[in-house]
C-alpha positions, 0 to 999 in steps of 0.5 A, spaced: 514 542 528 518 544 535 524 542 535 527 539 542 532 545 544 526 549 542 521 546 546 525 545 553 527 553 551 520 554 552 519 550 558 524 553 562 522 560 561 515 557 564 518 554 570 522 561 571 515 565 570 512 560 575 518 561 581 516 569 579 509 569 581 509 565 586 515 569 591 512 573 593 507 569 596 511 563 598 516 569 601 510 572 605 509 565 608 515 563 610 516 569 614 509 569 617 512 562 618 517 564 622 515 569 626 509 566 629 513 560 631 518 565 634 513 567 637 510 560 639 517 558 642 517 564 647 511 564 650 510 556 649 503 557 646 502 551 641 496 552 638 496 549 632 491 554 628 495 560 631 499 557 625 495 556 620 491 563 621 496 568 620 500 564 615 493 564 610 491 571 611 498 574 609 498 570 603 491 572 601 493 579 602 500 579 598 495 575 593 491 580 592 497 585 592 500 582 588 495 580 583 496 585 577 504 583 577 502 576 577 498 577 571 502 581 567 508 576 568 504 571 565 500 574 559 508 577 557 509 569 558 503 567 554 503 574 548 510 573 547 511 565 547 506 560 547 501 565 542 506 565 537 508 558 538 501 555 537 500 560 531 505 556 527 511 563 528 
C-alpha cells in the first residue's frame, strides 16, 4: 500500500517533469507572443492569424526539436518511478 507522503512524492515529481517538458514549447510561444505583437504595435497590423500563425509554427518546430528530451524525461519518470511502484517495489 502507498503510504500518503509517498503518494504525493510521486505526484510532485510528475507535476515537475510535466513543467520540464512543456518549457520549452511554452517558452517559444511566449516570445513568438511577443515579438509579433511588438511588431503589430509598430506597424498597427492587427491581423488576427499573424498571431496565430507564427506562434503555432515555431511551437511545432520546437516540439519536433525537442521530442528526444521530451521522451526521455518521461520514460526516466515512468522507468524510475511509476514501474517499480505499479510492480509492488
Amino acid at each position: 500500500m502507498l503510504s500518503e507522503a509517498a503518494f504525493f512524492d510521486v505526484l510532485r515529481q510528475g507535476l515537475w517533469v510535466s513543467v520540464i517538458i512543456s518549457a520549452p514549447i511554452l517558452a517559444v510561444a511566449l516570445g513568438v507572443g511577443l515579438l509579433v505583437g511588438l511588431f503589430q504595435a509598430l506597424t498597427s497590423i492587427q491581423e488576427m492569424t499573424l498571431t496565430f500563425v507564427p506562434k503555432v509554427g515555431a511551437m511545432l518546430a520546437v516540439f519536433w526539436v525537442t521530442m528526444s528530451f521530451m521522451t526521455r524525461h518521461l520514460t526516466i519518470y515512468w522507468s524510475d518511478t511509476l514501474i517499480p511502484l505499479i510492480a509492488g517495489g
